[in-house]
N, C-alpha and C positions, 0 to 999 in steps of 0.2 A: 648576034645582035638583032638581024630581020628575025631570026624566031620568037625573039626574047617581042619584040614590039608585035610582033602578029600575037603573043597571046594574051598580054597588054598593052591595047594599042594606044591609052594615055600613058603609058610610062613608070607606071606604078611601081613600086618599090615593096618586099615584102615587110617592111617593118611600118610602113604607113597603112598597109590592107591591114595587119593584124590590131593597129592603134584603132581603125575600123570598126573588126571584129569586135576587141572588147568593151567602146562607149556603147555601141549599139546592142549588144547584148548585154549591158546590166542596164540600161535608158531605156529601150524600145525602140523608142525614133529620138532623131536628135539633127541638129544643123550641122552641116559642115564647120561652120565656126566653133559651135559645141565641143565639135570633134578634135579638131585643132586646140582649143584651148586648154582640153582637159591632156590630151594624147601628149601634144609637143609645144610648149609654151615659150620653147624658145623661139621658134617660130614669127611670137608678137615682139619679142623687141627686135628682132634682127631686120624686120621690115617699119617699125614705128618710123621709119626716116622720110617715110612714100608722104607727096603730097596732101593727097584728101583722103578722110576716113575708107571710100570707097574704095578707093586700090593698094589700101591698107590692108584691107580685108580682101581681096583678091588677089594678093601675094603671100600671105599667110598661110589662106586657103587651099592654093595651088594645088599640091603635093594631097591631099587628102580628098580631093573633088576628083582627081587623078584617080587617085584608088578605086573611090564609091565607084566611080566609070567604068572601069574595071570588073569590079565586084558584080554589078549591074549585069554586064556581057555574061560572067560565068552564072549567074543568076543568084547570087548570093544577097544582093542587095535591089531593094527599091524604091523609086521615089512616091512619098505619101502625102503630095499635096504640099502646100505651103503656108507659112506664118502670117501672120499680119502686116507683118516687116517684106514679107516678100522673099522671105527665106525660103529656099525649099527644104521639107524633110524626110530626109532618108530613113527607113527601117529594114530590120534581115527580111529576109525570105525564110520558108521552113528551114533548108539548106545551110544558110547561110549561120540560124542559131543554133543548127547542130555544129557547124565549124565554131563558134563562137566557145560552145559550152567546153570545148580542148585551149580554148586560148583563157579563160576563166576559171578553167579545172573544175569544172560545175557536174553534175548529173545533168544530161540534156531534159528530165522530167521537171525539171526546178530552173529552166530556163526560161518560160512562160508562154506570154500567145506573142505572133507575130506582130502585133499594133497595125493593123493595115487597118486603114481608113481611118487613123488619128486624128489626121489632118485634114479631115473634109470641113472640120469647123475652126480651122485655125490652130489648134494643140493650145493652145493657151495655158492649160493646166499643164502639160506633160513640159511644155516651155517650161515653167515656173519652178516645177522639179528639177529640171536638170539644171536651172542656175543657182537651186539650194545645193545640190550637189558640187555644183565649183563654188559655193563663195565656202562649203564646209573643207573639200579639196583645198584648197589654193593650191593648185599646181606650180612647183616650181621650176623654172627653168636651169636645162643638164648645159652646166660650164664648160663641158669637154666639146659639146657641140658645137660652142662658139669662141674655142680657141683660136680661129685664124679671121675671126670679125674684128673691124676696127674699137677701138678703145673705148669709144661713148656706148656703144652696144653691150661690151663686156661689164662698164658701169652699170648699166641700165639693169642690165639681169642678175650682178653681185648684187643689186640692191634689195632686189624681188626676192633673193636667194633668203635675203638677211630678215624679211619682213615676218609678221607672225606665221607662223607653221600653221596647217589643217588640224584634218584626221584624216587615215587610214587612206586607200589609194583604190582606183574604179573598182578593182575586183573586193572592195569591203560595203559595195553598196546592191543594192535589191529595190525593182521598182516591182510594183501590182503587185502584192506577196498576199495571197489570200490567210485571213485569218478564222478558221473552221470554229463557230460553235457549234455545229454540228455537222455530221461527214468525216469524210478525211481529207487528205491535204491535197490531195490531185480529183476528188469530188467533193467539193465542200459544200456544208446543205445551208437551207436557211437561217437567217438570223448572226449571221457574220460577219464579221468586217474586211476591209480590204486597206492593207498599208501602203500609203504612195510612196514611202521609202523602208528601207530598214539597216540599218548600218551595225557593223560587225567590225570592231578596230578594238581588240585586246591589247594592241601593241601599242594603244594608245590612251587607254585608260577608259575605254567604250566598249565594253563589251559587247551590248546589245542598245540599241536606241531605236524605238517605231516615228516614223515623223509623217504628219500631215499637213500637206500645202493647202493653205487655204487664199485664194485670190478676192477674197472680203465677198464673195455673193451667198456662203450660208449663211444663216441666223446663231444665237447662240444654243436655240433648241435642237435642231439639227449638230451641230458640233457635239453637244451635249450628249444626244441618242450615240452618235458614233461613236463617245467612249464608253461607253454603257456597253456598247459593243465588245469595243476593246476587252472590257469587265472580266465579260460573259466569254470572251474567251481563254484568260489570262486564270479565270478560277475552271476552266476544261479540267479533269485528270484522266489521264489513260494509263493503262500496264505498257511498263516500258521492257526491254525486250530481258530482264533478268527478273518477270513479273510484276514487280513492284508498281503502284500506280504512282505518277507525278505529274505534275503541270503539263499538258501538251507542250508547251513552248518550251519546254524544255528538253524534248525529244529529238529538237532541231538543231535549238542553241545550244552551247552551252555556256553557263555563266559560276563563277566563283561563287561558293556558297556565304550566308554572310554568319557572323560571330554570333554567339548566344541565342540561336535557333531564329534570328530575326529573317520573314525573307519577304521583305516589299516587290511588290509586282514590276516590270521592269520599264523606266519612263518612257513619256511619250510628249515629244515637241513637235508644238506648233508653228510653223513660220507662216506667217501674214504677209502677202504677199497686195498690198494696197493699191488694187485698178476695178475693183468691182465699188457698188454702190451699198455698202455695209462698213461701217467707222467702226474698226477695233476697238477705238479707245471705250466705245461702249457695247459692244459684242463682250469683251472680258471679261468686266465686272457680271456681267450678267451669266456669264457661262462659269466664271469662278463659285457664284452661289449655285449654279445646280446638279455642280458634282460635288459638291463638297465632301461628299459623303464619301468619292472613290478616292480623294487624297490627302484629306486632312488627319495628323499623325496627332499622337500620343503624346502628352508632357509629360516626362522623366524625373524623377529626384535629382537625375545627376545634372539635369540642366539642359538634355537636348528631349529634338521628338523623336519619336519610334514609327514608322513606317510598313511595320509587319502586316502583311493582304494590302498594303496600298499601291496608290498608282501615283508616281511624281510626272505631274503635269508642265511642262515647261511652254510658257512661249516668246517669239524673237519677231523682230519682224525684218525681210530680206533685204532691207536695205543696208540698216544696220550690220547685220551679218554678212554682207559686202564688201561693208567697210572695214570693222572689225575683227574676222574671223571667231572661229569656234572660244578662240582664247581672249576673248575681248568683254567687258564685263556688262553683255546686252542682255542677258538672258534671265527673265522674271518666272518664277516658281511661284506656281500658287501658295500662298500660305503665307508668304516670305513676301520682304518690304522694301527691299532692293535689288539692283541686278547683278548676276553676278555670271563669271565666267561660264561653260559650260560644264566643267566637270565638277565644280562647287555645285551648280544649279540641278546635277541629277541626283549628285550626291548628299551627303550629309557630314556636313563639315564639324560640325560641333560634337557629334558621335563620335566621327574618329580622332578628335581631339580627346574628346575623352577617353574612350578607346587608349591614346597613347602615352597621355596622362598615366593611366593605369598600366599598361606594359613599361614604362620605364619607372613606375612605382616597385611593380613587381620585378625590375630586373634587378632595382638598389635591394629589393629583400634577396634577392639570392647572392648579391654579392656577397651582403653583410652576411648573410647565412654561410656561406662558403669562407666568409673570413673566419666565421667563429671554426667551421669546420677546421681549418689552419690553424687556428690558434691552439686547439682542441689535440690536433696532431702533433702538434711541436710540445705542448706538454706532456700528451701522453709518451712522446720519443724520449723528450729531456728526465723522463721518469725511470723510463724503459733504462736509458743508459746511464742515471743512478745507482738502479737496481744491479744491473750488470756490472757496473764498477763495484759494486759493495760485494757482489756475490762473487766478482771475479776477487777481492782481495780473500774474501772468508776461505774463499776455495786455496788460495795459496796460502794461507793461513796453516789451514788442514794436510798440504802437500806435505809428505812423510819426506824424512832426511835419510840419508843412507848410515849407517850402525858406520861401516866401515871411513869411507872419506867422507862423510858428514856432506855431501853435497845434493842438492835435489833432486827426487827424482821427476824422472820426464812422464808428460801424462800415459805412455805407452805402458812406462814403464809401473806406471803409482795403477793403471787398471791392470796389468799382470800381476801385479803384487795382492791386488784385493779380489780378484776372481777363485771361488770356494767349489768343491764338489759337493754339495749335499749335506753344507756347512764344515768341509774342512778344508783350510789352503792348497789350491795347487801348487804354486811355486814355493821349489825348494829354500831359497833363501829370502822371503818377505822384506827382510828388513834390509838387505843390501841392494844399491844400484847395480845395472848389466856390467857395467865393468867390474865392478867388488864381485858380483855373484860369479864372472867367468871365470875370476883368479881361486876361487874361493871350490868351486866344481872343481879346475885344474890341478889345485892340492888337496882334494878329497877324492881326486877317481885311482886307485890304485896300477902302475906300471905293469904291463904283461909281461910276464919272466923274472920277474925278481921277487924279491922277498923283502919288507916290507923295510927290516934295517939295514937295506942297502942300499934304501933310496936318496937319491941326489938329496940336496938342500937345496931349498926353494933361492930363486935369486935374490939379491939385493932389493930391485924392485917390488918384485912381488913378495918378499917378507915383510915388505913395508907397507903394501896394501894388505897385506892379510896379519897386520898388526891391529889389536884392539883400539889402541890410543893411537894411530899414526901420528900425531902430534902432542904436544906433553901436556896429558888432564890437568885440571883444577880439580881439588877440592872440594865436593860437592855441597860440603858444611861449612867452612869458615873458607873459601876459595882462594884458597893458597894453592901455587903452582907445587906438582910434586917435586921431590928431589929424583936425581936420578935412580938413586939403590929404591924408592919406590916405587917408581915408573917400570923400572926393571922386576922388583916383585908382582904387578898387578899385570904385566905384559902376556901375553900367549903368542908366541913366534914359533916357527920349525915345524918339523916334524912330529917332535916327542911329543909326550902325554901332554896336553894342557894342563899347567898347575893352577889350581884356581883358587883364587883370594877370595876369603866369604862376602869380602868388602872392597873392591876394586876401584871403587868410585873416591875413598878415603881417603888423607893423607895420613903418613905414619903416626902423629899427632893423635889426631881424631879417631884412627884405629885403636891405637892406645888408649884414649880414655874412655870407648865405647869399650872396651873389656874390662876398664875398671869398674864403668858402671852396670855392667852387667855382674862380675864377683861380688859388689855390694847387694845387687838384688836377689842374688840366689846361697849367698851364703858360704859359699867356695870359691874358689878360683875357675875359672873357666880351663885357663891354660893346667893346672893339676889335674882336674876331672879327664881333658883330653890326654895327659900324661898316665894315671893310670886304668886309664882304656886300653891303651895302647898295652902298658904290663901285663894286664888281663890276657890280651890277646896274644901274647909273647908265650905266659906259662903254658904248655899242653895240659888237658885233662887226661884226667885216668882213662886209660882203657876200660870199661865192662866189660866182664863177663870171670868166670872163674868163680870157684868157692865159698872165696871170700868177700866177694862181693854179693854171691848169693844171699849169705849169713850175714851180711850185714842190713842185704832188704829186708 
């Protein structure tokens, strides 16, 4: 503990140097109370209970005047005079804004000058800055720190907690930021501007915002000149490091590009800061006409303005924005007739109404597009499986039947049965199913060692699969069942020779009277004609040869 106090002999604490470190390097110089209010705000209600303002603020302050003291001894910080209040104010040392730019994650080239001798005239101006900077902060106070504070305290700062929100937090603001119209950005030449603030709050719907404090002692020609400035740098382009030339400021920033090639320059607010001897209420009007030229936008068909090369002008004046924060509806835009929040006031409200207008126009067309797609599909499926029903019955339609059990064949079996060599059938039996053709090979392949009438008789079973009619035909002409003496003539069973009926399909009937009407058509008997064919073939002929045969040729 003596070592700890011998290197801090106020008692400092590493989390109040570094709350130090970082108002004073993104401010310059700033008060203790500054410092306090922006750093740790629980601070002001956990002490609001102290008598008189004064030892309000000297209990507040404690813990952080502790620090600077500190900071001071290692040489990190110094005092730069004081306020008109009686404040003193602190600023880094070189030292000090190189530790500063590790507690900011800055480049130390983009942490700027020291501000020594700010306050040999008061800071007035550099004051006026940093209370645009908390009233756009509103810092809120951390609840966890005052968990063991009595209950009116922990109200007091639930309530702070609950009140309108800022923007972005110390490390999203930038004071003295030179603006190069010509030079570069660590020499910049003449003809430039210089921004007393610059805020960086994406996460806040701010990308980029330049703001200048004015405490009412310029004219509105002078403010005038300054944006002209602004202008003249804002139309800079340079090659940026993949060739291409673009805005200088955009080399640094980066900002969202906007829709339909639109890209307005990026705004710039005024806050009026009312203790000089110049009345805004008539500085505006008068500085509203003589830029008009750098912000007044385009009238649209659709109903808003276009702002493409402009500059939106904003101004607030710090009381106001005191009271109200960033989200409070103080903020007049040139052009424009009312005030309105701050992100309405950089923006353009009525574009991106329109804007959404049209994307939720264009999203009903792609639903409705994508319904007809659907609907589109489901007919063309419910067609598809039309088709496929129809072509699936045609095909079983076409399914060939077996000769033998008359049962269908299977697709295996119906594409071995149509598979040809060079247009002739491979398979042996076409018209029979695997099981008919098995039986049907098994009584057609001949027994090794026997002789052909000594072969078994096929079994019961299988003479009945290798029967023509396994069940008893009809009549193919007037469909009468046969009798059995015909079923038995038209049959092919066993072994033996197949006797074959010219007419198989007939009943005895129909057989009959198709030879009668064939004797009528030809003039004879059919059954005579085959009777003396038969005689013919009975008689032997003569031998030739001999004598007599000779003598008779």
């Amino acid at each position: 503990m003596a070592g700890k106090r011998k290197t801090n002999p106020a008692g400092s604490t590493n989390s109040y140097r570094a709350d130090v470190l970082r108002v004073l390097g993104a401010l310059k110089v700033a008060t203790a109370d500054q410092i306090q209010r922006i750093s740790a705000p629980h601070l002001t209600v956990r002490h609001a209970d102290k008598p008189t303002p004064s030892k309000r603020k000297q209990a507040r302050t404690a813990s952080h005047t502790g620090a600077l003291s500190d900071m001071r001894k290692h040489g990190l910080s110094e005092n730069g005079g004081s306020t008109d209040t009686g404040d003193t104010l602190r600023n880094l040392t070189s030292k000090g804004l190189e530790a500063a730019s590790w507690e900011l994650r800055r480049p130390a080239t983009e942490m700027g000058s020291t501000a020594r001798g700010a306050g040999s005239s008061g800071a007035s101006h550099p004051m006026a800055v940093n209370e645009t900077v908390i009233a756009l902060l509103r810092p809120k106070p951390d609840l966890a720190k005052l968990a063991s504070d009595p209950s009116h305290v922990r109200a007091a700062a639930q309530a702070a907690v609950d009140g309108p929100s800022g923007v972005g937090t110390i490390g999203s603001y930038w004071t003295e930021v030179p603006l190069p119209a010509t030079g570069t950005w660590n020499a910049p030449g003449k003809g430039g501007a210089q921004a007393d603030l610059v805020l960086t709050a994406p996460q806040d719907q701010v990308p980029l915002l330049f703001i200048e404090v004015d405490n009412c002692h310029e004219t509105a020609e002078e403010l005038a000149a300054k944006l002209e400035k602004y202008a003249r740098f804002f139309r800079r382009r340079v090659k940026d490091t993949d060739g291409q030339e673009r805005p200088m400021w955009c080399t640094r920033w980066a900002v969202p590009e906007h829709e339909y090639g639109e890209a307005p320059h990026p705004p710039v607010l005024l806050v009026f800061n009312r203790i000089g001897e110049r009345n805004p209420n008539r500085t505006i009007p008068r500085l509203q006409e003589l830029t008009r030229h750098l912000w007044q936008g385009e009238r649209m068909p659709e109903g808003y303005h276009s702002y493409d090369r402009r500059i939106p002008i904003v101004m607030v004046g710090l009381r106001p924005l005191r009271e109200h924060g960033p989200h409070g509806p103080v903020f007049f835009r040139f052009g424009r007739d009312r005030p309105q929040p701050l992100l309405d006031a950089i923006g353009n409200p009525r574009r991106a109404a329109f804007l959404a207008r049209e994307a939720e126009a264009a999203r009903v067309r792609q639903e409705e597009y994508q319904a007809q797609l659907r609907e589109i599909a489901r007919e063309q499926a419910a067609k598809k499986a039309v088709e496929a029903a129809r072509e699936a019955a045609q095909r079983e339609a076409r399914r060939p039947s077996c000769a033998g059990c008359g049962n269908r064949f299977t697709d295996e079996r119906w594409e071995a049965a149509e598979e040809t060599d060079w247009g002739r059938p491979v398979d042996t039996h076409p018209h029979l199913c695997d099981r008919c053709k098995a039986v049907a090979a098994a009584s057609a392949a001949p027994t090794p060692g026997r002789q052909e009438e000594h072969q078994e008789p096929l079994p019961e079973w299988a003479r009945q699969e290798f029967m023509r009619f396994p069940r008893r035909p009809h009549c193919t002409e007037c469909k009468a069942a046969f009798t059995d003496e015909r079923w038995k003539a038209v049959e092919r069973t066993g072994w033996g020779p197949v006797r074959m009926e010219p007419r198989p399909t007939l009943c005895g009937n129909c057989d009959l009277q198709f030879e009668s009407d064939l004797d009528q058509a030809w003039g004879v008997s059919r059954r005579q004609e085959k009777h003396d064919q038969e005689q013919d073939q009975a008689v032997p002929s003569p031998k030739s040869g001999g004598w007599f045969s000779r003598l008779r040729s």
